[in-house]
Structures are given as structure tokens and as C-alpha cells.
Backbone as JSON Lines, residues from 0, in Angstrom:
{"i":0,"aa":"X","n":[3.0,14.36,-5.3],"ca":[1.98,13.43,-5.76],"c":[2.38,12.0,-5.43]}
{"i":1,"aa":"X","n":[3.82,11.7,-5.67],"ca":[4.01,10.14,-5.35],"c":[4.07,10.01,-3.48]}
{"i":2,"aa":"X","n":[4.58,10.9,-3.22],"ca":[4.52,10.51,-1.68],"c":[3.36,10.53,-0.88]}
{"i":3,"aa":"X","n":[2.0,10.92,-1.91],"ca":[0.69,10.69,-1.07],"c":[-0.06,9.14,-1.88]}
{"i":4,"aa":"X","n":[0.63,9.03,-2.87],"ca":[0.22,7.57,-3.35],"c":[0.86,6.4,-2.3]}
{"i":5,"aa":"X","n":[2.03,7.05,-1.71],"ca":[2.83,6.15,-1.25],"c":[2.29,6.18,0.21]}
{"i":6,"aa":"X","n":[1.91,7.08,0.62],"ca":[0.91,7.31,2.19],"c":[-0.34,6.57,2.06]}
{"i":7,"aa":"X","n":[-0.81,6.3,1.1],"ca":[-1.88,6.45,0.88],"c":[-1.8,4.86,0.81]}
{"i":8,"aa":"X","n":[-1.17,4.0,-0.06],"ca":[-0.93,2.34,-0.17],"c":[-0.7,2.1,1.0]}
{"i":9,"aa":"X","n":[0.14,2.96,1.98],"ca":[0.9,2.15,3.95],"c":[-0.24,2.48,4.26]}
{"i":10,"aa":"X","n":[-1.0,3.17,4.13],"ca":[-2.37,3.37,5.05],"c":[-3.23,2.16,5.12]}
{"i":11,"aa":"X","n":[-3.37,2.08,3.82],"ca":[-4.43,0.71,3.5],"c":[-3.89,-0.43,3.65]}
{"i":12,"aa":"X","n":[-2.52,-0.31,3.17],"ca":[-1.98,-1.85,4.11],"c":[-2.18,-2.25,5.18]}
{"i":13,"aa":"X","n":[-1.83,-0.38,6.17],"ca":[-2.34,-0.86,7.29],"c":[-3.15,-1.27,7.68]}
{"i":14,"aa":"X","n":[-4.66,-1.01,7.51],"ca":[-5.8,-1.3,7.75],"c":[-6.12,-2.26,7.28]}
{"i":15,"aa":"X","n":[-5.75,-3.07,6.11],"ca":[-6.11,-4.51,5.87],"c":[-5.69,-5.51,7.01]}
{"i":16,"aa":"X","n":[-4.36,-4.95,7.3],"ca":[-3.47,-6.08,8.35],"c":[-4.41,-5.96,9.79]}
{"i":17,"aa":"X","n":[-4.55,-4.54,10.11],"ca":[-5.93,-4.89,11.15],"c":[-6.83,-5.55,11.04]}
{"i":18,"aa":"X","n":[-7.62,-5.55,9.8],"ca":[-8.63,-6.5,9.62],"c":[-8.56,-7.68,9.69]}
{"i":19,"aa":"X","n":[-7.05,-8.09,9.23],"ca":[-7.16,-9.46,8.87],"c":[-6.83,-10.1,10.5]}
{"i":20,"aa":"X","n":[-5.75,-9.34,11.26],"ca":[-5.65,-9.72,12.58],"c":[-6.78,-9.35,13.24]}
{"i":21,"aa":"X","n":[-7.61,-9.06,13.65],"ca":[-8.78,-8.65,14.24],"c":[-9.84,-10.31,13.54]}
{"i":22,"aa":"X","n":[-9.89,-10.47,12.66],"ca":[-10.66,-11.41,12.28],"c":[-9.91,-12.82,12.57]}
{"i":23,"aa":"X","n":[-8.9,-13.03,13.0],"ca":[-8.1,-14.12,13.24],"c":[-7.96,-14.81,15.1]}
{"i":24,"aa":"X","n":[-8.67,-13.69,15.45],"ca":[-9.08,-13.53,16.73],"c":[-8.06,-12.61,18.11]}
{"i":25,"aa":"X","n":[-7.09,-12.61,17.4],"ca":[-5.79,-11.3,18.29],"c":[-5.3,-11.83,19.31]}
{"i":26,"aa":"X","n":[-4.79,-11.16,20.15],"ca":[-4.06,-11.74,21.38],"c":[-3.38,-12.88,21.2]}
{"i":27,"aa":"X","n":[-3.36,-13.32,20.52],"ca":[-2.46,-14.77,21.08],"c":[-3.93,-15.8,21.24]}
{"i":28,"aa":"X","n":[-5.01,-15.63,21.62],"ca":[-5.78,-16.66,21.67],"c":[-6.71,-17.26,21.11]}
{"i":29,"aa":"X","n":[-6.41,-18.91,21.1],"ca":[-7.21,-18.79,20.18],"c":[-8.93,-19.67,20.61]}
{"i":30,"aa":"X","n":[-9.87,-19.44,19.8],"ca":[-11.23,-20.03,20.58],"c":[-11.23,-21.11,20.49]}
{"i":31,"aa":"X","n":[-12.17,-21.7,21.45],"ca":[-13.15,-22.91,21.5],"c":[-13.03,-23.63,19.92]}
{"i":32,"aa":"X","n":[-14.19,-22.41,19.84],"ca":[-13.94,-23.08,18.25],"c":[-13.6,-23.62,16.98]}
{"i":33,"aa":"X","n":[-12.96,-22.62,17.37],"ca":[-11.11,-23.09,15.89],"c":[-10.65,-24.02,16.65]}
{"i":34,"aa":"X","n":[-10.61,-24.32,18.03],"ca":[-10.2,-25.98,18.08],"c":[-10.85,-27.06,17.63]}
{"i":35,"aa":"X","n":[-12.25,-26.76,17.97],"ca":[-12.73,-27.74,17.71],"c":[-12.96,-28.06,16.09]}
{"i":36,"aa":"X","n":[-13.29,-26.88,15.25],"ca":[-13.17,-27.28,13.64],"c":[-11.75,-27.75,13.19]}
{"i":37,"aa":"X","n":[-10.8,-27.39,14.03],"ca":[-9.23,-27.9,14.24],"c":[-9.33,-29.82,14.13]}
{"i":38,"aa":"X","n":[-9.82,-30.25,15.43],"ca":[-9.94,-31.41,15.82],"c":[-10.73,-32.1,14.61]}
{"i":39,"aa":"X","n":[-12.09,-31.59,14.51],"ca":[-12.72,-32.41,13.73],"c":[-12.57,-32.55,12.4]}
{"i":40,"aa":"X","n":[-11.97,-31.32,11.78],"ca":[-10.67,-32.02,10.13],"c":[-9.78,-32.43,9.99]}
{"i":41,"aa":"X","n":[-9.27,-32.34,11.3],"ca":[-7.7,-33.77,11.25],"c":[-8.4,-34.81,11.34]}
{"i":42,"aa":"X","n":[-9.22,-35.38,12.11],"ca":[-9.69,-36.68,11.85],"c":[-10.61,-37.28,11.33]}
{"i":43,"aa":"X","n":[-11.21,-36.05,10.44],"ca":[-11.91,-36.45,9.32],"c":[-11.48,-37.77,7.98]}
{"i":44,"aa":"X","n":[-11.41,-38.99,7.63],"ca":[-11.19,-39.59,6.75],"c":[-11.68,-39.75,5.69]}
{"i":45,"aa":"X","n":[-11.53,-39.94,4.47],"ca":[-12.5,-39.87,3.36],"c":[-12.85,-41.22,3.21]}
{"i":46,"aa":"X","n":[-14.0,-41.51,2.99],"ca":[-15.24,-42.44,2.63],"c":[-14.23,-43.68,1.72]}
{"i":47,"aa":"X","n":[-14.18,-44.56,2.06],"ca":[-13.65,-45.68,1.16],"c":[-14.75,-46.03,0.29]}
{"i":48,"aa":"X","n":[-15.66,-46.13,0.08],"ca":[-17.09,-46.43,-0.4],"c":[-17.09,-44.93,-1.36]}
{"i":49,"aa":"X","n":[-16.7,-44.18,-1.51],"ca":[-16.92,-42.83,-2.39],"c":[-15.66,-42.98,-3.68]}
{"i":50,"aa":"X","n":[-14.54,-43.06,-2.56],"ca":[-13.31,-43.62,-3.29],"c":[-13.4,-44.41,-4.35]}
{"i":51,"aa":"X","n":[-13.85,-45.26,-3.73],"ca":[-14.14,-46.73,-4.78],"c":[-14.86,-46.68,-6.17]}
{"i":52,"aa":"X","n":[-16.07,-45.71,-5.64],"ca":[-17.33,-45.14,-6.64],"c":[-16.47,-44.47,-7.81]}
{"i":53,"aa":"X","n":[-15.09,-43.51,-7.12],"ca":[-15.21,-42.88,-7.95],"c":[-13.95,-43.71,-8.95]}
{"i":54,"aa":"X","n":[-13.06,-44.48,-8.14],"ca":[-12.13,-45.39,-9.31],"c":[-13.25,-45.91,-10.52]}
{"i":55,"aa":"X","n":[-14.34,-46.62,-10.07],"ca":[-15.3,-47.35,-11.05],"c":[-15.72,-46.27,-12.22]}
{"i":56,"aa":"X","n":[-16.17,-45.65,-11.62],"ca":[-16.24,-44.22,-12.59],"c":[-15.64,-43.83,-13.65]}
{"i":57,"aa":"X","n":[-14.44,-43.63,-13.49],"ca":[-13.08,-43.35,-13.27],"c":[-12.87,-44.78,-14.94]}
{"i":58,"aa":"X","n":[-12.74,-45.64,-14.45],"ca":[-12.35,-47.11,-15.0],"c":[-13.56,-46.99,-15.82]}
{"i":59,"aa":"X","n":[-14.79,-46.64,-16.06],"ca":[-15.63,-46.65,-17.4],"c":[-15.32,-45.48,-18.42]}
{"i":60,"aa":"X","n":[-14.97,-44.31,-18.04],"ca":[-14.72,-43.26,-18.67],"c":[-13.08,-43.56,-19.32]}
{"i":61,"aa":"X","n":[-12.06,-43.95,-18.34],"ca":[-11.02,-44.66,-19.37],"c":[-11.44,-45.25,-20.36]}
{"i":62,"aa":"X","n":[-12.04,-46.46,-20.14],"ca":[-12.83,-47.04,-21.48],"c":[-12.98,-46.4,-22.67]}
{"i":63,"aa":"X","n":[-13.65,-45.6,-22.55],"ca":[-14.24,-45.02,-23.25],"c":[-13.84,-44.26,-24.02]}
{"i":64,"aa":"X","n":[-12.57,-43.53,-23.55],"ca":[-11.82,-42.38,-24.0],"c":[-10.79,-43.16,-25.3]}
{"i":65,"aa":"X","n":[-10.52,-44.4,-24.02],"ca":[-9.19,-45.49,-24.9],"c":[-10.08,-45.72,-26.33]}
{"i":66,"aa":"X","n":[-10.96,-45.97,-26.49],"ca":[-11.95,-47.43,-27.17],"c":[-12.21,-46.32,-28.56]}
{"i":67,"aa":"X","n":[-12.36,-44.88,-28.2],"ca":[-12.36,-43.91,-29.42],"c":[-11.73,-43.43,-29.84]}
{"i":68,"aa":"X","n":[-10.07,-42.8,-28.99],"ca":[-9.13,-42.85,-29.64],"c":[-8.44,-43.68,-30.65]}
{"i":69,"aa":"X","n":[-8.31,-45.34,-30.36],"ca":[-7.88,-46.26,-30.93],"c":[-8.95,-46.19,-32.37]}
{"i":70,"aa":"X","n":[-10.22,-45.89,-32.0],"ca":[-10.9,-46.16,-33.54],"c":[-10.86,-44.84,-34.38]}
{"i":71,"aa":"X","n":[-10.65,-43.78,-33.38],"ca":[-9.94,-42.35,-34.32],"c":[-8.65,-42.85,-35.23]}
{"i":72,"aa":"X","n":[-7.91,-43.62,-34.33],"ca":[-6.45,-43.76,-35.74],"c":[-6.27,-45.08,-35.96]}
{"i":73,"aa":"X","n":[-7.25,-45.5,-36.19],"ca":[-7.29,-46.96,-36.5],"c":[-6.82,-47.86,-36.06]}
{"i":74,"aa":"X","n":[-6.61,-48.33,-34.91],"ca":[-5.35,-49.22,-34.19],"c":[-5.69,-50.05,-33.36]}
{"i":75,"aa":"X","n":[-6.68,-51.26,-34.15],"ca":[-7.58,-52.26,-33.42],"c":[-6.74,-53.12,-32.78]}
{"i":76,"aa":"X","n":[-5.37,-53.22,-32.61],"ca":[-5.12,-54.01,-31.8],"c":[-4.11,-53.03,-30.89]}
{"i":77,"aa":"X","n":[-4.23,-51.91,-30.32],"ca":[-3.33,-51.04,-29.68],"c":[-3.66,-52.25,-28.32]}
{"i":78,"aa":"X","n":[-2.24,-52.68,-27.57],"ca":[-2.07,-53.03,-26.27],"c":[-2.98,-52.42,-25.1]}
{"i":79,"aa":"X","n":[-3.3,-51.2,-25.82],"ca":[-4.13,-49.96,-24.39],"c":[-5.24,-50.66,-23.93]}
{"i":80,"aa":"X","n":[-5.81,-50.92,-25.0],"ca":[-7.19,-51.61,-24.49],"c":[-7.18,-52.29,-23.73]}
{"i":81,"aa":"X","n":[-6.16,-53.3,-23.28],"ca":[-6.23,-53.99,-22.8],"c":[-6.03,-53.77,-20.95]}
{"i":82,"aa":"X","n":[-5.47,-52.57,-20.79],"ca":[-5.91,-51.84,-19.65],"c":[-7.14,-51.39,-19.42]}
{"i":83,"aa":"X","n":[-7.42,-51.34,-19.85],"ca":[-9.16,-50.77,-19.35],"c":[-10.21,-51.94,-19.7]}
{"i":84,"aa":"X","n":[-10.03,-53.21,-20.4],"ca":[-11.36,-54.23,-20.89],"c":[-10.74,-54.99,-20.91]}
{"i":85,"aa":"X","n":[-11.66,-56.22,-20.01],"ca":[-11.46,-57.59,-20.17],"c":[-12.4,-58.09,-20.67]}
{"i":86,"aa":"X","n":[-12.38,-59.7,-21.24],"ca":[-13.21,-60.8,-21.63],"c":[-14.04,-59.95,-22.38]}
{"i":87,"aa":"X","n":[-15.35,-60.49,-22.61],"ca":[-16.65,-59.97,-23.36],"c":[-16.12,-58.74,-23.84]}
{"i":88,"aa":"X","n":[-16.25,-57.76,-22.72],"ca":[-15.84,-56.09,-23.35],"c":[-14.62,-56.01,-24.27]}
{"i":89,"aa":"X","n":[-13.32,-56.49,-23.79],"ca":[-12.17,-56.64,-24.46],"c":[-12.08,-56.99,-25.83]}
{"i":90,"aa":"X","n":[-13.11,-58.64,-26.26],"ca":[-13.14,-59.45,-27.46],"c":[-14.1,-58.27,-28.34]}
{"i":91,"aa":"X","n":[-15.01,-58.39,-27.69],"ca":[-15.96,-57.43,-28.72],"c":[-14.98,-55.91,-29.15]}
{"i":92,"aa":"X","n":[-14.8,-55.59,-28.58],"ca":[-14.02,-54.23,-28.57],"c":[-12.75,-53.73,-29.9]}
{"i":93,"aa":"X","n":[-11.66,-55.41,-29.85],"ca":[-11.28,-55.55,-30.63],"c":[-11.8,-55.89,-32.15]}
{"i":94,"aa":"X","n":[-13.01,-56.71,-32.1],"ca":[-13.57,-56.83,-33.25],"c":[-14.37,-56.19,-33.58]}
{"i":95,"aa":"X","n":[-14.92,-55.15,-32.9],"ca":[-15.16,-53.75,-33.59],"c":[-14.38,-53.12,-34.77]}
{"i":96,"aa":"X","n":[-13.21,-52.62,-33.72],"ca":[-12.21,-52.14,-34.07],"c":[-11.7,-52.16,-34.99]}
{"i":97,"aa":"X","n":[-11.22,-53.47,-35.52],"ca":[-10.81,-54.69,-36.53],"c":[-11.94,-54.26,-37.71]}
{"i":98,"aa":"X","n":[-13.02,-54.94,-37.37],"ca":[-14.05,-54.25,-38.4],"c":[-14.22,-53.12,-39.04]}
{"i":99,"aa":"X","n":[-14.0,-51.99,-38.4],"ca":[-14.03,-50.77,-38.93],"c":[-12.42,-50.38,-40.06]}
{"i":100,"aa":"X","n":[-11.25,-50.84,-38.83],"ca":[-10.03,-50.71,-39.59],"c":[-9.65,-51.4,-40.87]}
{"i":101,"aa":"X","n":[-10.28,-53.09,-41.12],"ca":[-10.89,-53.66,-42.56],"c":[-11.19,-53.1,-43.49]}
{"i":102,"aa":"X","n":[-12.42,-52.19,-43.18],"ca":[-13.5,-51.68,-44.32],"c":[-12.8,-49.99,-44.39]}
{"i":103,"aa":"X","n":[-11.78,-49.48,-43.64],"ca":[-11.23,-48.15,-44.09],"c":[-11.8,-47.26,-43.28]}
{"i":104,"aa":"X","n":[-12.53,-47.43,-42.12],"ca":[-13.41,-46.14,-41.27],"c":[-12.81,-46.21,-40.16]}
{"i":105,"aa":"X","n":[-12.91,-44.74,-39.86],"ca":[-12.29,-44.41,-38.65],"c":[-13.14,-43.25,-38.02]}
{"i":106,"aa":"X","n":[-13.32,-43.39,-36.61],"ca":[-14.5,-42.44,-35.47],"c":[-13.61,-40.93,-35.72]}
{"i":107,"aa":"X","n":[-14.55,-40.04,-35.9],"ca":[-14.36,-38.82,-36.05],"c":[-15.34,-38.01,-34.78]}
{"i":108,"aa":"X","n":[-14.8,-37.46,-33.79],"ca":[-16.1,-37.01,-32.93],"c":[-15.85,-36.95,-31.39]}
{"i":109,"aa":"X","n":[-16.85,-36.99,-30.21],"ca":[-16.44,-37.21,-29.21],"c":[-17.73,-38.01,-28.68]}
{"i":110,"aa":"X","n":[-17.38,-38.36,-27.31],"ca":[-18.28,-39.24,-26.67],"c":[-19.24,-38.33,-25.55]}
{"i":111,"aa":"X","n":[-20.24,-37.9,-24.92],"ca":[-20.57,-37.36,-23.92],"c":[-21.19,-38.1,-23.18]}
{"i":112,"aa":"X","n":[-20.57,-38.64,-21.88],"ca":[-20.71,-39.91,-20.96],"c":[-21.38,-38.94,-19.99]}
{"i":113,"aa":"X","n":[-22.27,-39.77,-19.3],"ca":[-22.91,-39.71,-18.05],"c":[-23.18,-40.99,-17.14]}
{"i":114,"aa":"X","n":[-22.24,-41.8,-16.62],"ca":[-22.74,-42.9,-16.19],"c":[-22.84,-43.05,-14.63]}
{"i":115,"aa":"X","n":[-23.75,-43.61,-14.0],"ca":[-24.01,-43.91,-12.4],"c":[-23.74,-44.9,-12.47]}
{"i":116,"aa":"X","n":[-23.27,-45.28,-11.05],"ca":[-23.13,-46.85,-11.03],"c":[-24.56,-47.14,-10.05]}
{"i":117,"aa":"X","n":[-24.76,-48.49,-10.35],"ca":[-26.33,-49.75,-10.1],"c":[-25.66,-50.21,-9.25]}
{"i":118,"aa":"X","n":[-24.33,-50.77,-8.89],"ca":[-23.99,-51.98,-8.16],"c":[-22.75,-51.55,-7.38]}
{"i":119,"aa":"X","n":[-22.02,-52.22,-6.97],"ca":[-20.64,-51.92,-5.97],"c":[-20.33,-53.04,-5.15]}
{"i":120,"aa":"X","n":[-19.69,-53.88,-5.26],"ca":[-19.64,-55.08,-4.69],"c":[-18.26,-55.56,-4.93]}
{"i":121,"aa":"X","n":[-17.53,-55.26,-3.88],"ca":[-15.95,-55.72,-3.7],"c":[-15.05,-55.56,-4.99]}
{"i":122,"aa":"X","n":[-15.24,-56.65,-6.04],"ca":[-14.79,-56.25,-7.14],"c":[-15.22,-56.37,-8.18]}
{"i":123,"aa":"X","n":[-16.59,-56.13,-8.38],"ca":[-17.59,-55.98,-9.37],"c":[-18.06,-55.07,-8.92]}
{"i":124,"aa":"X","n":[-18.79,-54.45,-10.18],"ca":[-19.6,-53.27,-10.25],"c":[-20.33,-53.08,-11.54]}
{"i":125,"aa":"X","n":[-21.66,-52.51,-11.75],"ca":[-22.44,-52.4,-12.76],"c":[-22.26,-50.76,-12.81]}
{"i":126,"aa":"X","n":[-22.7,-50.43,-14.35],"ca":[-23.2,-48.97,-14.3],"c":[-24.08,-48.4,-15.32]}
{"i":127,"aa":"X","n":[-24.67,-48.07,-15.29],"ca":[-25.73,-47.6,-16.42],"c":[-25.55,-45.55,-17.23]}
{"i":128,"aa":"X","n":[-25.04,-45.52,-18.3],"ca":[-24.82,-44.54,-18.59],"c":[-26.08,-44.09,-20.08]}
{"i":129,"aa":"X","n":[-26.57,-42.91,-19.9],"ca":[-26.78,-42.8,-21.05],"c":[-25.94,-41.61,-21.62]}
{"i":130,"aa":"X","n":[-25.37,-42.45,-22.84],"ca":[-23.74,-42.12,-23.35],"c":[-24.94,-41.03,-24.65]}
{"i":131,"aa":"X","n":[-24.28,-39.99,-24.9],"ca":[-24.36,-38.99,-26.01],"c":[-22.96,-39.3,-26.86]}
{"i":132,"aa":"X","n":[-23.48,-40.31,-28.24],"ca":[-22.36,-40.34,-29.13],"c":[-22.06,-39.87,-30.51]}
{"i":133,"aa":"X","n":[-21.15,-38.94,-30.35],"ca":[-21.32,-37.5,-31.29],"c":[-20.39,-38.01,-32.66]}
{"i":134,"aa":"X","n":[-20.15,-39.08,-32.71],"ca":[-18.91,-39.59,-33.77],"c":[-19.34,-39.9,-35.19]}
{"i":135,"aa":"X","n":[-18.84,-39.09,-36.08],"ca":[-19.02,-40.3,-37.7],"c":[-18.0,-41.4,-37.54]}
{"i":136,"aa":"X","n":[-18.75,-42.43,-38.9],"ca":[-17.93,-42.81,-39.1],"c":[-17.53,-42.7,-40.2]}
{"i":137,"aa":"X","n":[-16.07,-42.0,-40.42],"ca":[-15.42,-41.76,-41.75],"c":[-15.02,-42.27,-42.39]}
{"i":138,"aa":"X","n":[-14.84,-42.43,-43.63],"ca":[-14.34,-43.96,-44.86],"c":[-12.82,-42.7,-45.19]}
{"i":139,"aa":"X","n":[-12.08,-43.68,-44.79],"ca":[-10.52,-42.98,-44.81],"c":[-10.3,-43.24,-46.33]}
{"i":140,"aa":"X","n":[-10.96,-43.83,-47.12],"ca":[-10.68,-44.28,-48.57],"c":[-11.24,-43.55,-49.91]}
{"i":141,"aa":"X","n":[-12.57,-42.64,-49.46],"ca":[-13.53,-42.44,-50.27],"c":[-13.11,-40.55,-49.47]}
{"i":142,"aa":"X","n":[-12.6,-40.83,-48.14],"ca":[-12.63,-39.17,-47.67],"c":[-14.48,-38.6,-47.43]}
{"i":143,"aa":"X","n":[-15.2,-39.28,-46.98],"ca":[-16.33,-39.15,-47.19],"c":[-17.08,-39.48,-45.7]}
{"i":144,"aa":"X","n":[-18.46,-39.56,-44.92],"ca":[-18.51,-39.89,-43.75],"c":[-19.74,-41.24,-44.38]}
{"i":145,"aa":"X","n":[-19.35,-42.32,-43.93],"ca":[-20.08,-43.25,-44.05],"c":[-21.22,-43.45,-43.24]}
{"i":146,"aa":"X","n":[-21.5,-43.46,-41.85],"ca":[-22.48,-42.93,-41.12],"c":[-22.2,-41.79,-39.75]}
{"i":147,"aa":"X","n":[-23.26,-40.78,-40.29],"ca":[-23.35,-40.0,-39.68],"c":[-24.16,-40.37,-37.76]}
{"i":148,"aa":"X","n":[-23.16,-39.19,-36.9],"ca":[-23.74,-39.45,-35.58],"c":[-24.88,-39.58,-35.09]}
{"i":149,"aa":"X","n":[-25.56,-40.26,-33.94],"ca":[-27.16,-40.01,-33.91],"c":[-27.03,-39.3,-32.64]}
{"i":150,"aa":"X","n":[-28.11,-37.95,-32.94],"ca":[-28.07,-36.92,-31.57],"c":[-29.04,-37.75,-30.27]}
{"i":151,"aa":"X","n":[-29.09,-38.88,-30.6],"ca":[-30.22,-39.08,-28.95],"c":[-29.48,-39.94,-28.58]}
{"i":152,"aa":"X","n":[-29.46,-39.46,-27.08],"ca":[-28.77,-40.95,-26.6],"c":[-29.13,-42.54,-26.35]}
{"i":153,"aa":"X","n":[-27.99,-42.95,-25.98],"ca":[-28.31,-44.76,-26.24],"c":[-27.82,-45.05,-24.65]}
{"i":154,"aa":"X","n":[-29.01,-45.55,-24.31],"ca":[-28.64,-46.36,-22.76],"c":[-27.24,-47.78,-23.17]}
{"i":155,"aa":"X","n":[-26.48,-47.36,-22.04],"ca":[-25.6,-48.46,-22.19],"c":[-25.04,-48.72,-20.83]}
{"i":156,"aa":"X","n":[-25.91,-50.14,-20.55],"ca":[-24.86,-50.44,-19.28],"c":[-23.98,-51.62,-19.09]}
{"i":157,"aa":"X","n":[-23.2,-51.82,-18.2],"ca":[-22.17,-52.05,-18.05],"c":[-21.5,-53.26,-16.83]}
{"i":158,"aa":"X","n":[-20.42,-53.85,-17.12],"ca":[-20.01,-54.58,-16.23],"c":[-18.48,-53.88,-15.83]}
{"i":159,"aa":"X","n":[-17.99,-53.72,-14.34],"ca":[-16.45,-53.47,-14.05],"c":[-15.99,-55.03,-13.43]}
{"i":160,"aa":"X","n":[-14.96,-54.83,-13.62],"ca":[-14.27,-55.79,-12.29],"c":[-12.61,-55.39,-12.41]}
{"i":161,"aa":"X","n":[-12.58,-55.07,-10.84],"ca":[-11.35,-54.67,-10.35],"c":[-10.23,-56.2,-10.58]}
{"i":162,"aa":"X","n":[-9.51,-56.04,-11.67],"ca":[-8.46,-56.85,-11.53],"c":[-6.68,-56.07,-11.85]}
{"i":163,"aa":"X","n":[-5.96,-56.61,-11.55],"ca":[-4.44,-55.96,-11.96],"c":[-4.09,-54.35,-11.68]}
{"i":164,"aa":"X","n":[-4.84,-54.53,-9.99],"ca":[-4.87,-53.28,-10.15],"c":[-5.46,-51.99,-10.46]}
{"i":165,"aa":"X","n":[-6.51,-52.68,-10.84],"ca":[-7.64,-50.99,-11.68],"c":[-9.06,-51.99,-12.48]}
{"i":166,"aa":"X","n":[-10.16,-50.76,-12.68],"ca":[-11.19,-51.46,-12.76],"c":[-11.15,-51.53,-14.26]}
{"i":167,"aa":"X","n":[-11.39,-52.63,-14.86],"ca":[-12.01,-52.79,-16.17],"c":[-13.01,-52.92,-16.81]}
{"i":168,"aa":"X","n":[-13.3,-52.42,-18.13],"ca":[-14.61,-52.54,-18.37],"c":[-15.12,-54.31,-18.84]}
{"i":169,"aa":"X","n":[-16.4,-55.32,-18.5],"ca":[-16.02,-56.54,-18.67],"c":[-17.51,-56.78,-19.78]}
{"i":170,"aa":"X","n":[-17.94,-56.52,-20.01],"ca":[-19.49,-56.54,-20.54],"c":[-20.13,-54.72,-20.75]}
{"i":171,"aa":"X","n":[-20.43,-54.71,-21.76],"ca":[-20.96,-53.85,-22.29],"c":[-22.49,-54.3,-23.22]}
{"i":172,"aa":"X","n":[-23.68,-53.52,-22.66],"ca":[-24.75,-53.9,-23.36],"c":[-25.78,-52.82,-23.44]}
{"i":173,"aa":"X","n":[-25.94,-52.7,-24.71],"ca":[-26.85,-51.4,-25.64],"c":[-28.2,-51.54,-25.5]}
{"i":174,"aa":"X","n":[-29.06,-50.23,-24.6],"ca":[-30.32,-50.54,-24.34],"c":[-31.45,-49.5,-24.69]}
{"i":175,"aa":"X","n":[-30.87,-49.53,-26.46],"ca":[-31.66,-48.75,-26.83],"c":[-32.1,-46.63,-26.14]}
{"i":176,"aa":"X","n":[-32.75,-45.98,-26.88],"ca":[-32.71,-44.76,-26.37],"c":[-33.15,-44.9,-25.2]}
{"i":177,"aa":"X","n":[-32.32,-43.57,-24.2],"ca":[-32.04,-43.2,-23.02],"c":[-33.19,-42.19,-22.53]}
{"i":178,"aa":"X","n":[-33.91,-42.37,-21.76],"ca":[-34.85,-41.32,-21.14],"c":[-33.89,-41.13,-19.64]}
{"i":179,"aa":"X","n":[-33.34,-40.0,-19.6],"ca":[-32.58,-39.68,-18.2],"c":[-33.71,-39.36,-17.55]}
């Protein structure tokens, strides 16, 4: 019984390895073709303009991630922020923050981002997301949720600018519910 299991696995090995050499083209030669799909993905380059799209991208969703963690554990002045938001976005951001960590509340929840970018311009960039924001806000004092999440989304768009290295968020502005 084992030595026909064992005939039986070299058989089919064999015949896979035909297949797979038979489909690879055999002999030693190889086509036209596979050169040329050869040629034309080595010098294929990727899109600097896609790249870019997607750092900006990329640099609002940091935001975003930073800006709710910090108000999950209360830590309105965590240094982080300051990687991902400058000016306007940055000041406001902190005095959010500040505000909430004052009065004892802290974001319980998650964010569900969808944002395109409007603009692209060297080192600015706009983007318009309508953000799904699933968060209470919890009173760390009372153990209680002070306001509850709203299920519709809120248009929010946006300013980047590439400085130090990476894009930041620079202006943030709330435009009411989102019809995608």
C-alpha cells in the first residue's frame, strides 16, 4: 500500500514538472514575448504624481489616527501632534484637546475616513473627506458618556503642506453633513 502511494506522489510530481516546463516555453528558448513584457517592466517607473497623492493621503489619515489617540488618553499636549499639524490645524487641535482633558472627557471609538484630495500643488494640497465619526465622548469622572457619536457623516476638508519632511495637516474645516 505505501509503495503505490509513493508511485503514485513521483507520478504526479512528474507530471506537474511537465506542465510547469511545457508552460515556461522548453528548450532553452525563450519568446518574443517574454522579452518584450521583460523590457517593458524593467523600465516601467512609478508615477511621482500617484506617489505624492498617496504621501498626502497618507499625512491626513496620520492626523487623524494621532489627534484620537491623544484624546483617547488624554494627552493634549503629546509632542506627536506636532508631526502631523501645523499652524491653524496644530493650535486648534491642541485646544481641543486641552478642552476636553479640563472638563475630564476622553474619545472612546474610532474614526472611518474617506478622504480625496481637490488640489496637489508642489507643497500644498487640499482634501475633502467625508469622515464617519464613531467616538463618545466619555466623562472619565462621572464614568458615564457625555455625548454620544453621530452616525452621519460630516464633510471635512482640509489643508496639507509638505514641510520637515512629511505632509501636515494645516487647516481643518467642518462642512456640515456629507452626501458622498
Amino acid at each position: 500500500m505505501r509503495r503505490a502511494q509513493t508511485s503514485l506522489r513521483i507520478a504526479t510530481l512528474a507530471a506537474l514538472a511537465a506542465i510547469v516546463l511545457a508552460a515556461c516555453g522548453g528548450g532553452g528558448k525563450s519568446s518574443t514575448a517574454a522579452k518584450s513584457a521583460a523590457a517593458v517592466s524593467s523600465t516601467t517607473t512609478p508615477d511621482p504624481q500617484t506617489a505624492q497623492q498617496a504621501a498626502v493621503l497618507q499625512g491626513w489619515r496620520d492626523y487623524w489616527n494621532t489627534y484620537l489617540d491623544l484624546g483617547t488618553r488624554g494627552a493634549p499636549l503629546d509632542p506627536r501632534l506636532k508631526d502631523v499639524a501645523t499652524g491653524t490645524a496644530l493650535n486648534n487641535s491642541i485646544a481641543a484637546l486641552q478642552a476636553r482633558y479640563l472638563a475630564g472627557q476622553v474619545y472612546k471609538g474610532t474614526y472611518d475616513l474617506r478622504p480625496t484630495i481637490l488640489t496637489l500643488n508642489g507643497t500644498n494640497a487640499s482634501v475633502r473627506d467625508c469622515l464617519g465619526d464613531h467616538t463618545d465622548v466619555y466623562n472619565t469622572r462621572t464614568s458615564t458618556v457625555d455625548v454620544h457619536a453621530d452616525a452621519r457623516r460630516t464633510l471635512r476638508t482640509g489643508t496639507l503642506t509638505f514641510i520637515d519632511g512629511g505632509w501636515k495637516v494645516a487647516t481643518i474645516e467642518n462642512g456640515g453633513p456629507c452626501t458622498e
